[in-house]
C-alpha positions in Angstrom: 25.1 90.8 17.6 26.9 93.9 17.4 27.7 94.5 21.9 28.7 97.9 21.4 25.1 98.6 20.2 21.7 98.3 22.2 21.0 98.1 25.9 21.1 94.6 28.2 18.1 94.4 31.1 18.1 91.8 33.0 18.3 90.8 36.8 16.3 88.8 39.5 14.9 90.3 43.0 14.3 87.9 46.1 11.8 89.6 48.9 10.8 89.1 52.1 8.2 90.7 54.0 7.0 90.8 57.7 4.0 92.6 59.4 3.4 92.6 62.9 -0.5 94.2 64.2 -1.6 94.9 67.9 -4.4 96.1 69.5 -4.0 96.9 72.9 -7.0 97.7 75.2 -8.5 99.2 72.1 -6.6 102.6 72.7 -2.9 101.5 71.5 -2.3 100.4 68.0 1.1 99.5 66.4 1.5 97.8 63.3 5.4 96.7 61.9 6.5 95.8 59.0 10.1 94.7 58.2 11.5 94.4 54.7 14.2 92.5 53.3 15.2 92.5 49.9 18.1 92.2 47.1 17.9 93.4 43.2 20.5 92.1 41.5 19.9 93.2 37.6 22.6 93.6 34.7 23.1 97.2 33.5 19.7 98.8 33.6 20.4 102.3 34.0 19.1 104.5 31.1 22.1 106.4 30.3 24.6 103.3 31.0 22.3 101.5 28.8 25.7 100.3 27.5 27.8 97.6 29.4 31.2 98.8 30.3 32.5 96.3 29.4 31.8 94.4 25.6 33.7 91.3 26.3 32.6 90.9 29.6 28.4 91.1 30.6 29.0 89.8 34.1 31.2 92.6 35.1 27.9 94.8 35.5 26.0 92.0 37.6 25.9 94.2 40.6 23.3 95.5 43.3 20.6 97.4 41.4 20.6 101.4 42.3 17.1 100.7 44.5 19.1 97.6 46.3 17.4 98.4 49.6 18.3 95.3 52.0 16.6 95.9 54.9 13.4 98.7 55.4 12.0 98.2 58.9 8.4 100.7 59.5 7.1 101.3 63.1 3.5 103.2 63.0 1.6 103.0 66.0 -1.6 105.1 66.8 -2.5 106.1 71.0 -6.1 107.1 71.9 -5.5 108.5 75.6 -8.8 107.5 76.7 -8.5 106.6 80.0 -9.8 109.6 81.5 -13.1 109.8 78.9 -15.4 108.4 81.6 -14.0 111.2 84.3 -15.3 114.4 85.3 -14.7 118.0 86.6 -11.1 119.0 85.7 -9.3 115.6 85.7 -11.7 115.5 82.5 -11.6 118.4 80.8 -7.6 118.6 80.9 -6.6 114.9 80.3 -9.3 113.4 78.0 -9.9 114.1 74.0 -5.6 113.5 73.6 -4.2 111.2 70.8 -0.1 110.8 69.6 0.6 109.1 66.1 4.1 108.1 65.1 5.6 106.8 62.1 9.6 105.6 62.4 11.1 104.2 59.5 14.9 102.6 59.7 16.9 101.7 55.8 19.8 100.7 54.6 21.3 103.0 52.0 21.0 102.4 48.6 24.5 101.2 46.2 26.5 103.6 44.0 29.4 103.8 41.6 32.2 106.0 41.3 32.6 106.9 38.1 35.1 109.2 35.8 33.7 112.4 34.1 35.1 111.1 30.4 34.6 108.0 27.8 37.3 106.4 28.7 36.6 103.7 26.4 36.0 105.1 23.5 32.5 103.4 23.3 30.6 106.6 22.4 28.8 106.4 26.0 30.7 108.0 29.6 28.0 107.2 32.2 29.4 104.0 32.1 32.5 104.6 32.9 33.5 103.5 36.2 36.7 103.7 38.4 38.2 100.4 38.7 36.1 98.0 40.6 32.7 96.4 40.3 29.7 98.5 39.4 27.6 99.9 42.6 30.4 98.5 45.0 29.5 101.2 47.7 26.6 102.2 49.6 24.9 105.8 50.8 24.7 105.6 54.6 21.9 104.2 56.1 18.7 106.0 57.0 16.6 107.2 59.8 13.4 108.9 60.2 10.2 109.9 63.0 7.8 111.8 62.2 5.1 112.1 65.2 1.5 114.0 65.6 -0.1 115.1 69.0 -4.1 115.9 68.2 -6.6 116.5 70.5 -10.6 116.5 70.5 -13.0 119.4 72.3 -16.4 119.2 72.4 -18.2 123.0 71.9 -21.8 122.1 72.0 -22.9 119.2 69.2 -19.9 120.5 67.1 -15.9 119.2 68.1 -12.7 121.4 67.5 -9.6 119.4 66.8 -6.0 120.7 67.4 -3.2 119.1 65.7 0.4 119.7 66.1 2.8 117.3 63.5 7.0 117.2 63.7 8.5 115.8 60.7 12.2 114.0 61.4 11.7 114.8 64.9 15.2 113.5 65.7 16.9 116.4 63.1 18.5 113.6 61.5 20.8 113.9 58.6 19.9 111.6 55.9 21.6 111.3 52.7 20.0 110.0 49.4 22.7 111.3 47.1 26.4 112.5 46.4 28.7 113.6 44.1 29.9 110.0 42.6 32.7 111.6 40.5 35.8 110.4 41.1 38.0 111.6 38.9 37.5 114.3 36.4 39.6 114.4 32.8 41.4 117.4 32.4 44.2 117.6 29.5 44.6 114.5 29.3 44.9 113.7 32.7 42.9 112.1 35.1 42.5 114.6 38.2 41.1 113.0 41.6 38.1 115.3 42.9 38.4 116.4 46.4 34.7 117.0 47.2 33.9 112.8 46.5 31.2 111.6 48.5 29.7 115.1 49.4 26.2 115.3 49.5 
């Protein structure tokens, strides 16, 4: 078998999964689910089809690029209808109101830095990385709410429903890719990049 020739796919993934349902009083419910996982392939990646190293297969057992450890999702639905048998103004203010939320909570996914040139001559630079194992870092972890507020009115036999919605209510800065270039070949020389790691 010629190494320098062809692609190698392989790997295993373990899984766990959790869910977690309530009803409460028929006006509250929240459903949970936590995730824990692990891919662990060989070098699957289409354009480092290649192993980096010919001689060596196990040097590209690593995490697999969608290596997400832990994914936890909080969704929850709230009917505020403890006012729907009230009347007057108590009524017509509090009752018709509903909030919906959906948190979700990850771990960030692995990367490689690699060097913009074939540095081994194999015909192939994606797979190229700095020295060190393949995908031996990881994006930061990440963090998202999005929530809706809706509410019901009656107008006759007919109902009106307002809706307002807030995606990442929190404004939080999540980061699902960077510059993974490490090093850049310029003639002949290997020059680090300052701007590593920038989104």
């Amino acid at each position: 078998m010629n190494r320098r020739v062809g692609s190698l796919r392989s790997g295993s993934a373990v899984k766990s999964e959790g869910h977690l349902r309530r009803h409460l009083h028929d006006a509250l419910s929240v459903l949970e689910v936590h995730l824990r996982a692990a891919v662990v392939p060989g070098n699957a990646s289409d354009d480092a089809k290649y192993v980096s190293n010919p001689l060596d297969f196990e040097a590209d057992r690593a995490p697999g690029d969608n290596d997400v450890r832990h994914r936890a999702v909080f969704s929850g639905y709230w009917d505020l209808a403890y006012w729907k048998d009230s009347h007057g103004l108590v009524k017509g203010i509090l009752d018709g109101w509903s909030v919906s939320w959906i948190a979700t909570a990850q771990t960030g996914q692995p990367y490689s830095e690699v060097v913009s040139n074939d540095l081994n001559n194999d015909g192939n630079r994606s797979n190229d990385i700095v020295p060190g194992s393949r995908n031996s870092h990881r994006l930061p972890s990440i963090y998202n709410l999005d929530m809706r507020l809706s509410r019901k009115i009656p107008i006759g036999k007919a109902r009106l429903e307002l809706i307002g919605e807030a995606f990442n209510l929190l404004n939080t800065t999540n980061i699902t890719s960077q510059n993974f270039t490490l090093y850049n070949f310029t003639g002949g020389v290997l020059v680090p990049q300052l701007n590593l790691a920038n989104p």
